[in-house]
C-alpha positions as CSV (number, residue, x, y, z in Angstrom):
1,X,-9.0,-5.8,-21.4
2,X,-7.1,-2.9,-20.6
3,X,-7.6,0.1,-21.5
4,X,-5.2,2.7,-20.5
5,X,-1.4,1.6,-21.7
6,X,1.1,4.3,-19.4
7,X,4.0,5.2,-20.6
8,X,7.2,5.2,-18.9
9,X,8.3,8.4,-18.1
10,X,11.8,10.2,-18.8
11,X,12.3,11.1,-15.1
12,X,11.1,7.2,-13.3
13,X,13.3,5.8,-16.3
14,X,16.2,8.2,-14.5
15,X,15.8,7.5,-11.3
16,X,15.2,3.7,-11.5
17,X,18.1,3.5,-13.7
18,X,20.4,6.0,-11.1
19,X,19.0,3.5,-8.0
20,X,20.2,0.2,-10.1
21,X,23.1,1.5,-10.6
22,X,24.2,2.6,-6.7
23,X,22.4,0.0,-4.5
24,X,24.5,-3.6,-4.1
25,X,22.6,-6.4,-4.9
26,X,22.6,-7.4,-0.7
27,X,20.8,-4.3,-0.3
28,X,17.9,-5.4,-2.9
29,X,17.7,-8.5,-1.9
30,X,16.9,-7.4,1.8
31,X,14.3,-4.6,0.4
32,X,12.9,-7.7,-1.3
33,X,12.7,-8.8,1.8
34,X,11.0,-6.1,3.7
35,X,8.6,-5.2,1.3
36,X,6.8,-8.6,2.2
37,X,5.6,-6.5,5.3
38,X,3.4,-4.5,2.9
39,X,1.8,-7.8,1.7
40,X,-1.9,-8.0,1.6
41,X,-1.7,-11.4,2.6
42,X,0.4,-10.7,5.5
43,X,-1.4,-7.2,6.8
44,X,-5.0,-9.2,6.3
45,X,-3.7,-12.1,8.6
46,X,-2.4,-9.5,11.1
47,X,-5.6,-7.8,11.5
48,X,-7.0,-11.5,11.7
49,X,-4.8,-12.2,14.7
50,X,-5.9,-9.0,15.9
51,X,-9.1,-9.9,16.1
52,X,-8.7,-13.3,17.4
53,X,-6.2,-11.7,20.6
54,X,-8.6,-8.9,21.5
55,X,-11.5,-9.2,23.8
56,X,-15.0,-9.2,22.1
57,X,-16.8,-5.6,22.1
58,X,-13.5,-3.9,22.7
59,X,-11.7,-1.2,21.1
60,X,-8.9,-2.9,19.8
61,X,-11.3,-5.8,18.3
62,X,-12.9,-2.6,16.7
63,X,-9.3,-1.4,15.7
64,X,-8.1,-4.7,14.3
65,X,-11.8,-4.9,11.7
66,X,-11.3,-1.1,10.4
67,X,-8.1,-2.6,9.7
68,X,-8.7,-5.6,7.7
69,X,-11.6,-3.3,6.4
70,X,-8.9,-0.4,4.7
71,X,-6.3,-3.3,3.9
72,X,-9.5,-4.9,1.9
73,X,-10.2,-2.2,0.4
74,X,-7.0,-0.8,-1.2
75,X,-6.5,-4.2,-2.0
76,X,-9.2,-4.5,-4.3
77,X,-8.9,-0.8,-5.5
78,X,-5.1,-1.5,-7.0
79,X,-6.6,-4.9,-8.3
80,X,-9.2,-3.0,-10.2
81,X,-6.7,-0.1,-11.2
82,X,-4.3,-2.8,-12.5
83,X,-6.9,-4.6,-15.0
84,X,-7.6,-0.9,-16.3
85,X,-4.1,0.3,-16.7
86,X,-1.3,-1.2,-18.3
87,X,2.3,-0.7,-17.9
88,X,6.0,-2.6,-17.8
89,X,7.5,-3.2,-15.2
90,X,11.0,-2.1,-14.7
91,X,12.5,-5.2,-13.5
92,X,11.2,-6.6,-17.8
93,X,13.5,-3.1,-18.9
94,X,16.3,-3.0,-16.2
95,X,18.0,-5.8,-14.7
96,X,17.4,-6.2,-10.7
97,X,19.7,-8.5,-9.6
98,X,17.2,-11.2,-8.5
99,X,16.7,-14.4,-9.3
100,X,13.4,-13.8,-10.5
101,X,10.7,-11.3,-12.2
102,X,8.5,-9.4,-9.8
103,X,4.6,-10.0,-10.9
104,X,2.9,-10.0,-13.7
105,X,4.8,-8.1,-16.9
106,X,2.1,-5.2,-17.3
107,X,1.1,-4.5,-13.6
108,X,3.6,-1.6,-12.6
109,X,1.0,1.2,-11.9
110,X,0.0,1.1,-8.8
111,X,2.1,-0.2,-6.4
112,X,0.2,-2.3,-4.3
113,X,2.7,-2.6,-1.5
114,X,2.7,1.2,-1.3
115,X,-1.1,1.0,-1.0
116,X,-1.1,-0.7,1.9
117,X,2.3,1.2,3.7
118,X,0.3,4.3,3.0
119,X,-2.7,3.0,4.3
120,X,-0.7,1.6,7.3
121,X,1.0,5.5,7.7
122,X,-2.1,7.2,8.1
123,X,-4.2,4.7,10.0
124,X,-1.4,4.7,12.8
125,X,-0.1,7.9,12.1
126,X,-2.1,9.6,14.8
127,X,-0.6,7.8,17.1
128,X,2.9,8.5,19.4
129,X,5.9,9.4,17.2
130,X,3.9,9.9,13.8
131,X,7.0,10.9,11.9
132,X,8.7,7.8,12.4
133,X,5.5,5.7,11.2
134,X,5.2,8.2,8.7
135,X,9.3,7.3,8.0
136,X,9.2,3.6,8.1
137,X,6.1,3.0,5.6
138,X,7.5,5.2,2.9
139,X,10.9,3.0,3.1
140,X,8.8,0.0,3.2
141,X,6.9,1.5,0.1
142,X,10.7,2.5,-1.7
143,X,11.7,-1.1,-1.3
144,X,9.1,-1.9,-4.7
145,X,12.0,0.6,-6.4
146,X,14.8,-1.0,-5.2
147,X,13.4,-4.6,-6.4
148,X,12.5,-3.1,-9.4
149,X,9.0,-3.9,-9.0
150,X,7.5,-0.6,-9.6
151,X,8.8,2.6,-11.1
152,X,8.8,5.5,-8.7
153,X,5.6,7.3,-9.9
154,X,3.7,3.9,-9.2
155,X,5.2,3.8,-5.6
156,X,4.3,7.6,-5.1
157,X,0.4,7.2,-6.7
158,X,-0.3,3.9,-4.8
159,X,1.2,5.6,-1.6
160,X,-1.0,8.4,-2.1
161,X,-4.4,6.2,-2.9
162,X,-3.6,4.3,0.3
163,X,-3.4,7.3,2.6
164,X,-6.7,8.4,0.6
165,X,-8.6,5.3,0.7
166,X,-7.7,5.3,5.2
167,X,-8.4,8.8,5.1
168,X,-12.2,8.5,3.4
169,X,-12.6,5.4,5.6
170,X,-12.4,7.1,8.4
171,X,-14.9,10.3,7.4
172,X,-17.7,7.8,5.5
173,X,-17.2,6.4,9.6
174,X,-17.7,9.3,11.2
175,X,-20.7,10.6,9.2
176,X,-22.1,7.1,10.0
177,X,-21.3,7.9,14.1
178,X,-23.0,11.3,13.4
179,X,-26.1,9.5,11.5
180,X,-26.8,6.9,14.3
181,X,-26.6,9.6,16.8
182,X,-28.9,12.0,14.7
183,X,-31.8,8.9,14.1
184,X,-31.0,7.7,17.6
185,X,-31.8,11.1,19.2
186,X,-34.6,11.7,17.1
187,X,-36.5,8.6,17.5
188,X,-36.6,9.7,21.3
């Protein structure tokens, strides 16, 4: 049962209405598209074939399990958000131009798509031309606008959670490193 029914807000209602209204249908079809890419399907069997490619005990085997690891992770989070909160999506307000309905009818808030692309910005996003990545995953995570999947508050909060879920990963990590180490050098 869900207990916390969102409203939709004067200014998503505004915006979603002004992007409907600009964007040819081409252009939503091939956001539909691209906002596969944010799949948890898809990013889950990446990190898979990640794992399967790389050597055993290497750093990118290492790499590829933190990822499936963070993609897991905000995967479940948005799943639990979205049996707690309830809102419409646009697409049930504002025709998109598709064939079809996005999801289920009262799972706008968060965007999981924009989950994952925020997770996806920040655990690569260290790495050579971070703007760019940075760039790329917050068009992937606009495309749930565009398809009228998600009202742009949802795409901005599961964005957020994403990079915050990769970004706690990587300190509850660390302080593991630092506990080893610590038990490790005491035991000597």
């Amino acid at each position: 049962m869900r207990s916390v029914h969102r409203r939709i807000g004067a200014l998503d209602f505004w915006v979603t209405r002004s992007l409907t209204g600009s964007v040819p249908p081409s252009i939503v079809r091939t956001a539909n598209t691209f906002g596969w890419l944010c799949d948890a399907r898809v990013l889950l069997a990446l990190g898979g074939l990640g794992i399967l490619c790389a050597p055993a005990r290497s750093s990118s085997r290492a790499a590829a399990t933190r990822f499936i690891a963070t993609i897991g992770t905000t995967t479940m989070l948005h799943h639990a958000m979205k049996r707690v909160i309830s809102q419409k999506r646009p697409d049930r307000t504002i025709p998109n131009g598709l064939d079809e309905n996005t999801g289920g009818a009262f799972d706008a808030m968060p965007s999981g798509h924009a989950m994952h692309a925020g997770a996806i910005a920040s655990f690569f996003g260290s790495g050579p031309r971070p703007a760019a990545l940075w760039l790329i995953s917050g068009a992937l995570a606009a495309t749930r606008m565009l398809t009228l999947a998600h009202w742009p508050s949802g795409v901005v909060a599961g964005f957020a959670l994403g990079v915050l879920v990769e970004r706690c990963s990587r300190i509850a990590r660390s302080m593991r490193r630092s506990m080893v180490h610590f038990i490790s050098g005491a035991a000597v």
